[in-house]
ZAMARGU-4260 file (C-alpha; in steps of 0.2 Angstrom, whole numbers, plus 5000, padded with zeros to 4 digits):
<rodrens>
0) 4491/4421/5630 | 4480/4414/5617 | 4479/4424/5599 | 4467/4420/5586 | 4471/4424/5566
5) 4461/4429/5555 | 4463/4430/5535 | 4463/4423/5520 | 4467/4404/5516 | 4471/4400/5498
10) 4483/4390/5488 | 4495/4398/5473 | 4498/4390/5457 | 4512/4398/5449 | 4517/4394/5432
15) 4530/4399/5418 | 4528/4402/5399 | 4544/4403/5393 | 4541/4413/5378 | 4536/4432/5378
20) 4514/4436/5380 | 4517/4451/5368 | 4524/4439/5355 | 4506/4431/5355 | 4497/4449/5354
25) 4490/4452/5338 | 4490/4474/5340 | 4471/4476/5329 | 4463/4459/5336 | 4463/4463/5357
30) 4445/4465/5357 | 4444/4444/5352 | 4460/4436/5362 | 4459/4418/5365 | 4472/4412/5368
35) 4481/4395/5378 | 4499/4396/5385 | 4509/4381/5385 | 4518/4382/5403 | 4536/4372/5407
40) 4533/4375/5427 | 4520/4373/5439 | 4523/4378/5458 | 4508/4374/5471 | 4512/4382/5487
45) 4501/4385/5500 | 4499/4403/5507 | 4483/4416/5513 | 4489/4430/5526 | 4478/4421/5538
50) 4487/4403/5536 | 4505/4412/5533 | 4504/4422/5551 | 4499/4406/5559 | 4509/4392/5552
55) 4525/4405/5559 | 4518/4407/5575 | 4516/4388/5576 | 4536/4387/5571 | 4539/4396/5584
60) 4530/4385/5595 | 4515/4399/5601 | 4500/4387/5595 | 4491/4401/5588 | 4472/4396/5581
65) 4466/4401/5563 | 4450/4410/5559 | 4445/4406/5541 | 4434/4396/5528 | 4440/4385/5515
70) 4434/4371/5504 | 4431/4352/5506 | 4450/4351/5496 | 4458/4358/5513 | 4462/4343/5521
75) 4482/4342/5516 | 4484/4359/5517 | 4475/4358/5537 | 4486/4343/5538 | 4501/4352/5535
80) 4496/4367/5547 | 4492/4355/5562 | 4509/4346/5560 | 4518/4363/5563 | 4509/4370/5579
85) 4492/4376/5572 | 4475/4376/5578 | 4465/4374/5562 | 4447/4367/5571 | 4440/4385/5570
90) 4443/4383/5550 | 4426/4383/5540 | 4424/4372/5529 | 4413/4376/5514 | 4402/4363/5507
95) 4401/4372/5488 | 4416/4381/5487 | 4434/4377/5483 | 4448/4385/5494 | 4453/4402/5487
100) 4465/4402/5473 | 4478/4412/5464 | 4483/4407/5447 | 4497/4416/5438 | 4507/4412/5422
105) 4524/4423/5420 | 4532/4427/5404 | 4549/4426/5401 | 4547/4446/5403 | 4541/4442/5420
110) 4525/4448/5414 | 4512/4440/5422 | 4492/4436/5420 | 4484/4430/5435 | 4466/4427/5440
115) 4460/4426/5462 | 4446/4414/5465 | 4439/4419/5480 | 4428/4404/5483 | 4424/4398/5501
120) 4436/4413/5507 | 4418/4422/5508 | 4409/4412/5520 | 4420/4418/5532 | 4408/4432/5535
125) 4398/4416/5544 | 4410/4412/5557 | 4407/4418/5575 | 4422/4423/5586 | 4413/4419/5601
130) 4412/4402/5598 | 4428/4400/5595 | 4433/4411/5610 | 4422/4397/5619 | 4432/4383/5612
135) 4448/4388/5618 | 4442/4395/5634 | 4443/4414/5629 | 4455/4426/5617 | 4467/4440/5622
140) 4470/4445/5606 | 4462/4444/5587 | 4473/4446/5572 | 4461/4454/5559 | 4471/4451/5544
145) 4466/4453/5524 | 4452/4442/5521 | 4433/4445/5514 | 4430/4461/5517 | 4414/4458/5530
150) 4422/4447/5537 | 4433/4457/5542 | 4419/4471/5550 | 4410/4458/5557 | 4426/4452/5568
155) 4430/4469/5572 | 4413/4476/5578 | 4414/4458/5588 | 4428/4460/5595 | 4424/4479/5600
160) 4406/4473/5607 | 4414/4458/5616 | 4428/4469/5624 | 4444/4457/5614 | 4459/4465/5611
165) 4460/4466/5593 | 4474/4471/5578 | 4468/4477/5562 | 4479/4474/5546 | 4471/4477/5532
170) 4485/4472/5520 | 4480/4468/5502 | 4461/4475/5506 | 4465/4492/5508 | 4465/4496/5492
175) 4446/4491/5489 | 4443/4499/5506 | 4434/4517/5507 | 4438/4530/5521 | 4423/4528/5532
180) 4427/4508/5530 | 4445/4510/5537 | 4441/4520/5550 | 4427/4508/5558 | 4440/4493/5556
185) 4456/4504/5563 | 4444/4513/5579 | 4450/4506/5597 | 4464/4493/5591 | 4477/4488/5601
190) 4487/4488/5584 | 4488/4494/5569 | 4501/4486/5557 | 4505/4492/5537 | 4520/4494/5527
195) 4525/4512/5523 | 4515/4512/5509 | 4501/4507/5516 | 4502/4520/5531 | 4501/4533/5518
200) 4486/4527/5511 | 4478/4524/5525 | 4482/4543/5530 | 4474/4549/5512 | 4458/4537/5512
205) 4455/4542/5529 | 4458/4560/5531 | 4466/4556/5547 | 4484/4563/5553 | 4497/4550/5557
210) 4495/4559/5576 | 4475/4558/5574 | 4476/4539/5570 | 4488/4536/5585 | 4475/4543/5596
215) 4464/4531/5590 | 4474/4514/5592 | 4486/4507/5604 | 4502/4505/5592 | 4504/4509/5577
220) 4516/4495/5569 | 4525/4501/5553 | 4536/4489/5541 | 4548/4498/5532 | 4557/4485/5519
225) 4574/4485/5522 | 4577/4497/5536 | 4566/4487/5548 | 4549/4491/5559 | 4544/4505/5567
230) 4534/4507/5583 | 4524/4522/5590 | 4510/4526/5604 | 4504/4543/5607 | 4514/4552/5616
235) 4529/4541/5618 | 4546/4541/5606 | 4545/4528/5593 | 4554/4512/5596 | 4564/4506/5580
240) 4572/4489/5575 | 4583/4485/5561 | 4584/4469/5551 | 4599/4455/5552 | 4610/4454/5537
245) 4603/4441/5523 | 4611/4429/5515 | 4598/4431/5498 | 4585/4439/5490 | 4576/4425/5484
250) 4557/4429/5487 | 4548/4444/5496 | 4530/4436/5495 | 4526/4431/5514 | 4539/4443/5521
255) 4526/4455/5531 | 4515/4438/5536 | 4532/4434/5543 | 4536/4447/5553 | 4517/4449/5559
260) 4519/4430/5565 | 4536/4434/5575 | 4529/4452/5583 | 4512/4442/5588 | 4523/4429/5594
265) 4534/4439/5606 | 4516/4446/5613 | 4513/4427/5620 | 4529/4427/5626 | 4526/4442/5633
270) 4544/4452/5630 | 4545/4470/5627 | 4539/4476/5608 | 4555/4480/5604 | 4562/4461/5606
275) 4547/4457/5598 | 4549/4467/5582 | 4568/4458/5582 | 4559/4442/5581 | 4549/4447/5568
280) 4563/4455/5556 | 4572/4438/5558 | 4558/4428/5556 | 4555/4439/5540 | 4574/4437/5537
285) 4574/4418/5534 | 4556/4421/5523 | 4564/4433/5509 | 4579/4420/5509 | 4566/4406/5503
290) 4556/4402/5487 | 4536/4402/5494 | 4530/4409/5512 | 4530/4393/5521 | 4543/4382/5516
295) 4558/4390/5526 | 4565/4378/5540 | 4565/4385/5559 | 4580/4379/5566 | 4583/4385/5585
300) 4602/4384/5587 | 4603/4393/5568 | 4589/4406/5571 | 4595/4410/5588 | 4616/4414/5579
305) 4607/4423/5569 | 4595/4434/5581 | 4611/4435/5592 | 4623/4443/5579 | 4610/4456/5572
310) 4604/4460/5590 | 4615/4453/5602 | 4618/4446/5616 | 4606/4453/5630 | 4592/4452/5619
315) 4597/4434/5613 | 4595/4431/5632 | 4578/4437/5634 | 4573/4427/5618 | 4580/4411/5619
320) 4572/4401/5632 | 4557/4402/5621 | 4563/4392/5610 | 4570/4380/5617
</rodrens>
């Protein structure tokens, strides 16, 4: 089973201010700030849904191929992605823009002021999935993850015109999304994924009952923080999987990227959606447990304790000659 991803590739540069912004706020001069902070920490990690989703399914070894644009500066960060299992040739490159960046400074406070450069992110728009279907020798199924917003029409309305299996998951978009513009990109999908939050919104924007969008899509795939994933299709009870025990709460940015990559990677494997979601909440388990979405360690023998004490062993069973 071959899965394309789409989304958002972009690089993070996090800094720290170790005094407080409201000590630098002068109350009747707002209207003229200017002002320079002098940081003691700067973290570049690499992340972008799109890149996240991928560079888990390549750990898990189901050579997924990403679908996104970024700039001439991409080289380490495609270098880095290829050694760990993904397809990165269907990556654009710009030849004006910079890959997307997020630039955050946090106070002591944990305040924060940040600024997203979207930069070659949206020539996505430009790419075609059909010659990237033709490179590989065709797609089952397109991730449409959070990217620039036409881009993310054009692949759907592709993928619905070219008759390819496709997930829509709007992520971070929805909130600049109308109505009529989640209902074109939602329309026929094989899934649907969201947090809980997001589900609602969805629901509201849309003007759609959580039975009326079912009707609508294959699966609807619903995260649900700490009490795990849940799984419906019309007319069937929902299937529900918890998460494994963690060790730390060290960082939840990446988590839902995680979990998509572990889901999606069970669907190449082709278990049942319910060991599949287990894959996912573990996967995601190792994530929260790190400092930055791609900088946990996939370790068979560790991951597959792990998976067997949260899930046990019949469905360690089912899952371990995949990884071996």
């Amino acid at each position: 089973m071959r899965i394309a991803v789409t989304g958002s590739i972009a690089t993070d540069h996090l800094m720290t201010f170790p005094g407080r912004f409201s000590d630098q706020l002068v109350a009747d001069q707002l209207h003229t700030v200017s002002l320079s902070f002098l940081v003691d920490r700067l973290d570049v990690r690499r992340g972008g849904v799109g890149a996240n989703i991928a560079f888990g399914m390549g750990q898990l070894g189901t050579a997924p191929i990403l679908v996104g644009a970024a700039g001439s500066d991409f080289d380490e960060y495609r270098a880095w992605l290829d050694r760990h299992g993904v397809d990165t040739t269907s990556v654009r490159i710009s030849e004006t823009q910079h890959t997307a960046r997020f630039v955050c400074t946090t106070d002591a406070d944990h305040n924060q002021i940040g600024s997203f450069y979207t930069g070659a992110m949206s020539e996505a728009r430009l790419i075609e999935l059909k010659t990237v279907a033709d490179r590989v020798g065709g797609l089952d199924l397109v991730l449409i993850g959070a990217d620039d917003p036409e881009a993310m029409m054009r692949h759907t309305e592709e993928c619905r015109s070219r008759s390819i299996p496709f997930a829509a998951d709007f992520s971070q978009q929805i909130a600049r999304m109308n109505g009529d513009e989640i209902r074109i990109l939602l329309d026929g999908a094989t899934y649907l994924f969201s947090n809980e939050y997001e589900k609602g919104l969805i629901e509201t924007k849309t003007g759609l009952t959580d039975a009326e969008i079912l009707a609508k899509v294959g699966h609807r795939v619903t995260t649900l923080g700490s009490r795990g994933v849940r799984i419906e299709r019309s007319g069937e009870d929902p299937v529900e999987v918890g998460v494994p025990e963690e060790t730390a709460k060290v960082d939840p940015t990446g988590v839902g990227d995680a979990f998509r990559a572990g889901f999606l990677s069970g669907l190449v494997w082709g278990v049942s959606h319910e060991r599949a979601a287990q894959v996912g909440c573990m996967l995601a388990t190792l994530v929260i447990e790190t400092l930055g979405t791609q900088e946990y360690q996939l370790r068979r023998a560790h991951f597959m304790d792990r998976f067997t004490k949260a899930y046990g062993d019949e469905a360690a069973l089912e899952v371990q000659k995949f990884l071996i």
